[in-house]
C-alpha positions in Angstrom: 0.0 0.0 0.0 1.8 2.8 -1.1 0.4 5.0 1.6 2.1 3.0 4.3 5.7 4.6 2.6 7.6 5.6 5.8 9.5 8.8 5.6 12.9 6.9 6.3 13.7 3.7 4.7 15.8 0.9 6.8 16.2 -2.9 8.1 14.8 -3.8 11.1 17.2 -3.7 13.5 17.5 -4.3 17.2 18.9 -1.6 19.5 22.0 -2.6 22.2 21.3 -0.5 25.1 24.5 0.0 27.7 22.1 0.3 30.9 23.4 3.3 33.0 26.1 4.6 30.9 26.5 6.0 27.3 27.9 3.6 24.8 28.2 4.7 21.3 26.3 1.9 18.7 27.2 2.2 15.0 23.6 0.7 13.8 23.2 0.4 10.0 22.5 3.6 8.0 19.5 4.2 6.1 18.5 7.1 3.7 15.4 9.2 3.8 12.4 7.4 1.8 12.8 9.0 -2.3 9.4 9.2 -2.6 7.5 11.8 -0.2 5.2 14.5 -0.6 7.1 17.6 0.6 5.6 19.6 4.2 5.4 22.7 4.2 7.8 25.2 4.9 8.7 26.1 8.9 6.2 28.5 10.1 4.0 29.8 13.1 0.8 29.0 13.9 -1.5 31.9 13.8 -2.0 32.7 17.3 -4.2 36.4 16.7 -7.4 36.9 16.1 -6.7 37.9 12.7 -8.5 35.9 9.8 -11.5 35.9 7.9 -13.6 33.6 10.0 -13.5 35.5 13.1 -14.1 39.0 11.9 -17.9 40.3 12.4 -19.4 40.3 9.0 -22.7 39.4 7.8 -23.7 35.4 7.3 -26.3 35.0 4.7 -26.2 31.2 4.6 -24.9 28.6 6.8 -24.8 24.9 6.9 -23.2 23.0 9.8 -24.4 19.2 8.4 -25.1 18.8 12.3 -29.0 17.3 11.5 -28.4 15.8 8.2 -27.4 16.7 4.8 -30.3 19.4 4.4 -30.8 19.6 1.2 -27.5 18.9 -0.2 -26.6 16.2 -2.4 -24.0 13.7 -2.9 -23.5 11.9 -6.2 -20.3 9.2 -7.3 -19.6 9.8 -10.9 -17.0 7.5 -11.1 -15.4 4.8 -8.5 -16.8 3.6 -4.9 -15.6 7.4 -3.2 -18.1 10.0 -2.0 -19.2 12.4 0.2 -20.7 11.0 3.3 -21.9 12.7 6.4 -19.5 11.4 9.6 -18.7 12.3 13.6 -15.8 10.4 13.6 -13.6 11.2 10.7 -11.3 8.5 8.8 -11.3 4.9 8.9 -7.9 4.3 9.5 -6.4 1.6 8.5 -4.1 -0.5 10.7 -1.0 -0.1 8.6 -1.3 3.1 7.9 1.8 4.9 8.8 0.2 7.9 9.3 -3.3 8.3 10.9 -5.2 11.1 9.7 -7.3 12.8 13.0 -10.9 14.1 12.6 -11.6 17.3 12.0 -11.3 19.5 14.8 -14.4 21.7 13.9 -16.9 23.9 16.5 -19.8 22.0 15.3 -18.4 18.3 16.2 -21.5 16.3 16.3 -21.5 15.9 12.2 -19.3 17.1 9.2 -18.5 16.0 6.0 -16.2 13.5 4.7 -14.1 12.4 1.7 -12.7 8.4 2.5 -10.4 7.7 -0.3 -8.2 5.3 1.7 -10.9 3.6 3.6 -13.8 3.8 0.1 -11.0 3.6 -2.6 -9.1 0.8 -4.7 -5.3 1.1 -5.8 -5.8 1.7 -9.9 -9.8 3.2 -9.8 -10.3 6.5 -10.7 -12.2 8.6 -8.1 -14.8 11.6 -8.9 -17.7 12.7 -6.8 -19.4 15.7 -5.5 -21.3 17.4 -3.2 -24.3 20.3 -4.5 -26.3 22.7 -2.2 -29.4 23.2 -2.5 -30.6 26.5 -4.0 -29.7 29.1 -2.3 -32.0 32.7 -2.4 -29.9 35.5 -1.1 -32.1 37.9 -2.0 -34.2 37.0 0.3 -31.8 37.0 3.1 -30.6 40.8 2.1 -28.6 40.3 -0.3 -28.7 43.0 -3.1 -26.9 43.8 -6.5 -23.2 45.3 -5.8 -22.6 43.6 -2.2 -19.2 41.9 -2.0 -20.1 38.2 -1.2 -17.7 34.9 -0.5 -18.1 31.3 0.5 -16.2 30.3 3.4 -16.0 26.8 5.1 -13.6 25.0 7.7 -11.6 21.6 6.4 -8.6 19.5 6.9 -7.0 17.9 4.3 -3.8 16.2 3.9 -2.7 15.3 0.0 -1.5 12.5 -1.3 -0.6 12.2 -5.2 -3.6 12.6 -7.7 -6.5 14.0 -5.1 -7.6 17.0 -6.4 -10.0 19.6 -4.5 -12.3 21.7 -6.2 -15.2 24.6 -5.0 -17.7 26.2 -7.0 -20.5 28.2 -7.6 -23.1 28.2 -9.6 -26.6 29.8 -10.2 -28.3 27.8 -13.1 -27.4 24.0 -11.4 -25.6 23.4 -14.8 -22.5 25.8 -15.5 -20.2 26.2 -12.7 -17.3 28.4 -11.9 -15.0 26.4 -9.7 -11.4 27.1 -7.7 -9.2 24.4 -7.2 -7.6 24.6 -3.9 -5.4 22.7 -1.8 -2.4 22.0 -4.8 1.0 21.4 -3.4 -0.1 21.5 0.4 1.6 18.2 1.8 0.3 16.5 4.3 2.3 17.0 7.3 1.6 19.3 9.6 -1.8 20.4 8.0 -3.8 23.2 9.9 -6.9 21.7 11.7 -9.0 23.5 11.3 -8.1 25.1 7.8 -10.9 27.9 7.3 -11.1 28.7 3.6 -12.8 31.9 2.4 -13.6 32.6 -1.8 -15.3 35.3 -3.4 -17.8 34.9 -5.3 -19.4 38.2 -5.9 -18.8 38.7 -9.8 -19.5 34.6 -10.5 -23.1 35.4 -8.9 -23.8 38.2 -10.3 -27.6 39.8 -10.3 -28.5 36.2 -9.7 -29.0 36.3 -6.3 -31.9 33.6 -5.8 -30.9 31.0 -7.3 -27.1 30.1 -6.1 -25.8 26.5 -5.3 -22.4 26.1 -4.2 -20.4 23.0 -5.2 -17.4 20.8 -3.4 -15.8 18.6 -6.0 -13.4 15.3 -5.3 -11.1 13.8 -8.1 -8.7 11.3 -6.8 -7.3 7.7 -7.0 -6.7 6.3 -3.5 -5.5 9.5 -1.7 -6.2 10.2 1.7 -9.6 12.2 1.9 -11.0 15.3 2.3 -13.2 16.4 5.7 -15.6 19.8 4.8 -17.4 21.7 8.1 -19.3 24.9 8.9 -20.0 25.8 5.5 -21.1 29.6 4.5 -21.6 32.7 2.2 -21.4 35.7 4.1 -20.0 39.8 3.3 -16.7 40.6 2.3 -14.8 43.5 2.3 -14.0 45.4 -0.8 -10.7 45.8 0.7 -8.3 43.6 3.1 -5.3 41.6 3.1 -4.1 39.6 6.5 -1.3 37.8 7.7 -2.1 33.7 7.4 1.3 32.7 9.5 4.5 33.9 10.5 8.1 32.5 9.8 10.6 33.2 12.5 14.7 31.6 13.2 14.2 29.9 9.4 17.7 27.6 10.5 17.6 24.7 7.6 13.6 24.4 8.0 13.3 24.5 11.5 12.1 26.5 14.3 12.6 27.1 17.5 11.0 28.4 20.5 14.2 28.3 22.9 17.7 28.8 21.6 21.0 29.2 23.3 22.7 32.4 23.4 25.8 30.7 22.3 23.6 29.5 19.1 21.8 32.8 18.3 21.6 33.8 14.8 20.9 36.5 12.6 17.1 36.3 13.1 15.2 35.8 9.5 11.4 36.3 9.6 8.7 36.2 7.4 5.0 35.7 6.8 2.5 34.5 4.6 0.4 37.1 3.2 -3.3 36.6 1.4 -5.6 39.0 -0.2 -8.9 37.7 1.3 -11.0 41.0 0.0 -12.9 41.9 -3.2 -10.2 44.4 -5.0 -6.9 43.4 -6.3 -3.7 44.6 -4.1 -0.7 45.7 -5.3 2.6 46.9 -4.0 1.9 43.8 -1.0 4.8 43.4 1.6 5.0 43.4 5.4 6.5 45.8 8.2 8.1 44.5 11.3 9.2 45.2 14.4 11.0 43.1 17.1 11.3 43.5 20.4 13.0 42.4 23.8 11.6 41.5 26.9 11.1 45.1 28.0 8.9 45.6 25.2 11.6 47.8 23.5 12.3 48.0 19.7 15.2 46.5 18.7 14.9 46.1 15.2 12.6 47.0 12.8 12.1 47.8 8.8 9.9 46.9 5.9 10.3 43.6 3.7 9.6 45.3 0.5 8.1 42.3 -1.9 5.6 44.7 -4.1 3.7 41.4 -4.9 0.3 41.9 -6.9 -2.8 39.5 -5.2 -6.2 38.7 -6.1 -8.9 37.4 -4.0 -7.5 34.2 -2.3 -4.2 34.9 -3.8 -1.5 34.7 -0.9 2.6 34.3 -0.7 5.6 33.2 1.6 7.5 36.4 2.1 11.0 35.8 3.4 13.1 38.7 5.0 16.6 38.9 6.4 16.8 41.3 9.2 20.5 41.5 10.2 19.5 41.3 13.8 21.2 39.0 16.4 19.7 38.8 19.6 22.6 39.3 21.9 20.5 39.3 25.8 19.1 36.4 27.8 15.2 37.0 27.3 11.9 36.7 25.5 11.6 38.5 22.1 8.1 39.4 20.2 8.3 40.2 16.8 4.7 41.4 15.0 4.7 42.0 11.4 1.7 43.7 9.5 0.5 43.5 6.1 0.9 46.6 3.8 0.1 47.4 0.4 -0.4 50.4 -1.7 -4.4 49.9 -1.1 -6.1 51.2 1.8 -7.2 48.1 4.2 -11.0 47.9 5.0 -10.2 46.1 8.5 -6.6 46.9 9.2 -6.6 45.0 12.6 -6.3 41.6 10.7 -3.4 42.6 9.0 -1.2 42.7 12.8 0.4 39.2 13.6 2.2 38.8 17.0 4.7 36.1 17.1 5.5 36.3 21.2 7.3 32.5 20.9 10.8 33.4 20.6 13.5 33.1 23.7 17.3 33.0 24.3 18.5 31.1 27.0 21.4 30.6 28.8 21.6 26.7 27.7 18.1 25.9 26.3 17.4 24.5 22.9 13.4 24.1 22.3 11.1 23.8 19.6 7.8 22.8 21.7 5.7 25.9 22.7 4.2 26.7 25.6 0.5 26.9 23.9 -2.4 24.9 23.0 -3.6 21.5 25.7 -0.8 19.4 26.4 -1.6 16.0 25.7 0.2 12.7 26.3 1.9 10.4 24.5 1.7 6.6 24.9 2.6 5.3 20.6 3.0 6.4 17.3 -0.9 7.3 16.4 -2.3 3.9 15.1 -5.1 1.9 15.5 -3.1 -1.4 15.2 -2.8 -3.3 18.5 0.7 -4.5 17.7 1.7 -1.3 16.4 0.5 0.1 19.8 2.4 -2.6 21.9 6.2 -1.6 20.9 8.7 1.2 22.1 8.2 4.7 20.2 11.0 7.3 20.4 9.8 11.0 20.3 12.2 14.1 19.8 13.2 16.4 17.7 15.6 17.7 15.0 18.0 20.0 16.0 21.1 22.3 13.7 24.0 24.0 15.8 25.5 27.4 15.0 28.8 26.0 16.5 30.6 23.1 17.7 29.0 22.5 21.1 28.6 19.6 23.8 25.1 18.5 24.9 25.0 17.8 28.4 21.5 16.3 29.0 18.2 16.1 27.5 14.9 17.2 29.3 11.5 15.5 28.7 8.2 16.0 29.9 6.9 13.3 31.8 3.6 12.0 31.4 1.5 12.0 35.0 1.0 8.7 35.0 1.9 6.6 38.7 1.9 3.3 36.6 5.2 4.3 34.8 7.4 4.9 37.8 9.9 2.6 37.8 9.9 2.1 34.4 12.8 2.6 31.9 13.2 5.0 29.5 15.5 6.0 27.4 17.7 8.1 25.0 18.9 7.9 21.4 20.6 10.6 18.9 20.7 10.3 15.2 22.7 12.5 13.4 23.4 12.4 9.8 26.9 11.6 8.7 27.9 14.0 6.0 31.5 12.7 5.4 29.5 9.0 5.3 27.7 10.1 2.2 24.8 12.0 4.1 23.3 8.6 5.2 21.8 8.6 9.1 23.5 6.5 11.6 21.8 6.4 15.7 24.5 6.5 18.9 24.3 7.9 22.1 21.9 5.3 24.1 21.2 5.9 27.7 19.2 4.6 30.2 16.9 6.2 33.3 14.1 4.9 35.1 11.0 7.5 36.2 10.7 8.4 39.6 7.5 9.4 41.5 8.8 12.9 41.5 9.5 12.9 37.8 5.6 13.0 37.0 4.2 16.1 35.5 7.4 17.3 35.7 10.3 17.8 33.5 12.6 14.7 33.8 16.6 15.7 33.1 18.4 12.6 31.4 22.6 13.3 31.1 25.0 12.4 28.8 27.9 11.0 31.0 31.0 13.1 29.5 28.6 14.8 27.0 27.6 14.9 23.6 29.6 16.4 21.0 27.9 18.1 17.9 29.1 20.2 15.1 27.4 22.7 12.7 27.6 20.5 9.9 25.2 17.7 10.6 21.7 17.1 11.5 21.0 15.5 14.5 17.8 14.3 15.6 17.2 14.0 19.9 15.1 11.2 21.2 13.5 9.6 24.2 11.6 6.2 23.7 10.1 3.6 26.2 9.8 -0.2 26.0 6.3 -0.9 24.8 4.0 -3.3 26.7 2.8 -6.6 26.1 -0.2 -6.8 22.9 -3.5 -6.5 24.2 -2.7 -4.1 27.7 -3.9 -0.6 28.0 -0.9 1.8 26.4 0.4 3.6 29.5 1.2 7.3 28.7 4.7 8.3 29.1 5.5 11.7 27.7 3.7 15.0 26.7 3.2 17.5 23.8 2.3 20.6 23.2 2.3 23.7 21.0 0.5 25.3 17.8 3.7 24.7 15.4 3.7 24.4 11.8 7.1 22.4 10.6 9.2 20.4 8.7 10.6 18.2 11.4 10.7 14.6 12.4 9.1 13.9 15.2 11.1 10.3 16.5 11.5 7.3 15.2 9.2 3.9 15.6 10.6 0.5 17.1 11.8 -0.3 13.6 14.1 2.7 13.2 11.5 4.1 10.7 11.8 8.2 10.9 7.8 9.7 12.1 6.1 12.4 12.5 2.5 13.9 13.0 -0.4 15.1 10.9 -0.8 17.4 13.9 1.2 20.9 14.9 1.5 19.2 18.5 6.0 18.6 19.2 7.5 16.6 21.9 8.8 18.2 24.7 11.7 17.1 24.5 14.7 19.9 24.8 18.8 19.7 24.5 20.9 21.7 27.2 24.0 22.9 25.9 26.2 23.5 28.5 29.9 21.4 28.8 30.2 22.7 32.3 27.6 20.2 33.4 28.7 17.2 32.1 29.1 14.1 34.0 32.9 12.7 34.9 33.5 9.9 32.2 34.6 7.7 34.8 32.7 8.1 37.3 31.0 4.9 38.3 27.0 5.3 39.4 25.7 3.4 42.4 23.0 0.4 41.0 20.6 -1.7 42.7 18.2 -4.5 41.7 16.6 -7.2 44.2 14.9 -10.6 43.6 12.4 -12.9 42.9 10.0 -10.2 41.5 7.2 -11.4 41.6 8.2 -12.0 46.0 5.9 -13.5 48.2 7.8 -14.1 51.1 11.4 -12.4 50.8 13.1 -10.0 48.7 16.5 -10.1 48.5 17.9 -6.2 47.7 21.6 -5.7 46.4 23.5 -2.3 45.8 26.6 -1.7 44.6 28.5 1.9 44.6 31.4 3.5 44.9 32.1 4.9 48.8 28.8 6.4 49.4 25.9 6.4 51.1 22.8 4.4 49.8 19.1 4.3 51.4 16.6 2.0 49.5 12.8 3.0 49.8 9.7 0.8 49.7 6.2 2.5 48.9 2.8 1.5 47.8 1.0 2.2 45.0 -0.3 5.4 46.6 3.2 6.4 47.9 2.8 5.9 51.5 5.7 4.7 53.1 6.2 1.2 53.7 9.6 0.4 54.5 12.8 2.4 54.9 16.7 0.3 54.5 19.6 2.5 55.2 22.6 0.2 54.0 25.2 3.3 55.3 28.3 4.1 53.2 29.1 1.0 50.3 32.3 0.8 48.8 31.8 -2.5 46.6 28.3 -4.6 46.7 26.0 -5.1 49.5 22.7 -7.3 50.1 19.8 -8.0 52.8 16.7 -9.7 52.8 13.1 -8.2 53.6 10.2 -9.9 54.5 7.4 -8.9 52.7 4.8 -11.9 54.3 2.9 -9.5 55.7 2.8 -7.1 52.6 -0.8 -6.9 50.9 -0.9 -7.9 47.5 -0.2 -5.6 44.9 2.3 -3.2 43.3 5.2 -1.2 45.1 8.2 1.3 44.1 11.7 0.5 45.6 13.7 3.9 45.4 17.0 3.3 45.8 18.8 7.2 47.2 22.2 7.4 46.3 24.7 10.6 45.5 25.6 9.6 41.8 22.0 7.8 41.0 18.3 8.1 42.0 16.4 4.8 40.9 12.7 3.7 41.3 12.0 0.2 40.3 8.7 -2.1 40.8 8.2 -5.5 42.5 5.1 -7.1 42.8 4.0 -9.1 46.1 2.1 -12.0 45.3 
């Protein structure tokens, strides 16, 4: 199924992991996959109130398919694909690599819905619509001379021969239509995506007798999900700022960056015309300023592009500015153009995501829900049962040394005392560009880790150089087919990017549908590295599961170790001070008495902190 392609090609390999201690493993390279549909460019998130569908114009028509079709009909011209009313979105398919999410509309209780993968065949030809009924807007106010457009919500990811048309007519036979939607990708896809198109001069005087017209042609793509459909006002004259570009470093971005790693700071934004009147002379102003709310910087990016209605364009501008502080930095760009703007406040966009840090590398964003993350998004219970690794892709200005990485850790109390994990890919340029994975070390989550930001170290650090990609990861072990997935990390942010997001248990490079990154941050800082030598203190006890003894052995070198014994609800149950240990050391407990269930054993040492489970039968 060519959809299952995965965006990097390898074997199957299994992973050596050197438990409590970094040791470098030379796995077998792989490239990135030939065939995949670019993602879009690295941008921003829109996080103003500055678009189309929330300004306070006039709605003449809505439809939000929440009771039924209303009047609207869907027809298959050729192949099994159609328009179908849904509240759940795509049927995924197991092997799906990537699983496409509902859409995440205001009206959830129905929408409409495109299936290509789930309705199509490999080889059949796909074309099928969906027609309004007719429409009088005469009758809701409409008169000869207003500026009208059709607006709607979607999400849609593309494939290779879907193709997305809207249209209008006002006889049911000849139709003007737009194809949207060409060259969009399908990572990374806004969700919602509200799409606005004027339709004032395809109406015409013939206000009472519009239909407007969503039009599939495909061949086993992904699908198409339509919501919150409209024709309301539009301004004779207004341009806005879709998203922002900010830190454009080799396609990605960043929300925390090292002041050692700051760069020249490019920014940009994309710019559409979303009123009646052609603009001319289009480019953007900008300012940029420090945590004091000072200017710093500022100047015009000077495109002088020329838009029509729905027309819009990536505008890219160097600035010459290097932040140089510790701090937060804003930077808001406006749209200008030699037309006057009929609702100017649209045309403001505030990116206020941008910080230099002492140490910090980050590219989540401290926006949108967090949500948690157990597997790579499947339906497939095996697919759900295996270790994931989640991170991100990172480029260094200079030479540097990684120290640790920092995760968010899921708060979830069945996970402490489990193992987790990192891994670093990097891409070997002098090896012919190919990707080969080092760096593997080991922790285990503690009670106090949950909710909280876990630090994982590098013992003697991480070198990296400015001349290679490298790509930061923390995974966990899976569970057994058929159990609940337990979540172990969390996400966040309102990103739009051309990033991988980890890797899967067979080495195969993913990523989301979704704006949503790992949190999963680099600090920079050699100072903090770990002696290379330095031997950590280790425990483990046995048989697990115990129902009469457990016999507990540590090992360190010369210092003190306590071990820890708490429920499930992390009452204290047991405390063993074994003193100063130079060497190994053992005792027994009796756990007779012990109720049945699940406990933590936290083992308190100056060079190691360790929470593992037993179980008392």
């Amino acid at each position: 199924m060519m959809k299952n392609l995965v965006m990097l090609c390898g074997v199957s390999l299994f992973i050596s992991v050197a438990l409590w201690g970094q040791n470098t493993q030379y796995l077998q390279p792989y490239r990135f996959a030939s065939k995949v549909k670019d993602a879009p460019i690295t941008t921003v998130s829109n996080s103003a109130t500055n678009n189309s569908k929330n300004r306070v114009l006039e709605v003449y028509y809505s439809e939000d398919f929440d009771s039924g079709l209303n009047g609207w009909v869907a027809a298959i011209q050729t192949g099994n694909v159609g328009f179908k009313l849904t509240n759940s979105g795509h049927q995924n398919s197991p092997t799906n690599t990537y699983q496409i999410p509902p859409l995440e509309t205001e009206t959830p209780t129905q929408w409409i819905l495109v299936d290509s993968d789930a309705d199509g065949q490999a080889g059949n030809a796909e074309a099928a619509t969906l027609t309004s009924p007719v429409i009088d807007l005469a009758l809701e106010g409409v008169t000869v001379g207003d500026y009208i457009q059709m607006e709607f919500d979607q999400f849609f990811p593309e494939w290779e021969n879907d193709q997305c048309f809207i249209g209008v007519s006002t006889n049911g036979t000849d139709w003007t239509e737009k194809e949207i939607n060409i060259g969009v990708g399908r990572e990374a896809r806004p969700n919602p995506e509200h799409i606005t198109w004027d339709i004032t001069d395809a109406v015409g005087a013939n206000l009472s007798t519009v239909q407007l017209r969503f039009r599939w042609v495909g061949n086993w793509d992904y699908g198409w999900q339509i919501d919150n459909v409209k024709i309301s006002e539009l301004l004779e004259s207004d341009l806005t700022v879709v998203s922002v570009y900010r830190n454009y470093d080799e396609g990605l971005t960043y929300s925390s960056v090292p002041l050692a790693h700051s760069k020249p700071l490019i920014i940009g934004a994309i710019v559409k015309n979303i009123g009646h009147i052609q603009q001319t002379g289009v480019g953007f102003s900008y300012e940029i300023k420090d945590g004091s709310n000072a200017v710093v910087s500022s100047g015009n990016a000077t495109a002088n592009l020329t838009f029509d209605n729905t027309d819009q364009d990536t505008i890219l501008w160097e600035t010459n500015y290097t932040p140089t502080s510790i701090g937060s930095y804003s930077i808001e760009i406006t749209a200008i153009s030699n037309e006057t703007d009929d609702d100017p406040l649209n045309n403001l966009f505030i990116d206020d995501f941008y910080e230099i840090t002492p140490y910090t590398f980050a590219v989540d964003y401290a926006k949108g829900t967090k949500e948690p993350i157990s597997h790579w998004p499947t339906i497939d219970e095996q697919e759900k049962s295996r270790d994931a690794m989640f991170g991100n892709l990172f480029y260094f200005k200079q030479s540097d040394v990684v120290s640790a990485i920092e995760v968010e850790i899921a708060n979830n109390p069945s996970i402490v005392g489990e193992s987790v994990y990192t891994i670093v890919g990097h891409v070997n340029i002098s090896g012919g560009g190919e990707w080969v994975y080092d760096g593997i070390y080991e922790s285990s989550v503690a009670l106090e880790d949950l909710g909280n930001i876990k630090t994982i170290g590098f013992e003697g650090g991480y070198p990296v150089n400015s001349n290679e990609l490298y790509l930061f990861m923390v995974g966990h072990y899976g569970w057994g087919v058929g159990a609940e997935p337990e979540a172990y990390f969390m996400r966040q942010g309102d990103i739009l990017f051309n990033n991988r997001q980890g890797i899967d248990a067979d080495l195969n490079g993913r990523g989301f549908f979704d704006r949503k990154a790992p949190i999963v941050r680099l600090r920079v800082n050699p100072d903090e590295v770990s002696i290379a030598n330095q031997q950590l203190a280790e425990f483990a006890f046995y048989p697990n599961p115990a129902t009469e003894e457990l016999n507990m052995i540590v090992s360190a070198s010369h210092e003190d170790i306590q071990l820890v014994i708490r429920d499930m609800t992390g009452n204290l149950v047991h405390v063993h001070d074994f003193g100063m240990v130079s060497g190994g050391n053992s005792t027994q407990l009796d756990v007779s008495n012990y109720a049945r269930g699940v406990y933590f054993v936290e083992m308190i040492g100056e060079t190691n902190h360790l929470v593992k489970k037993f179980v008392k039968n």
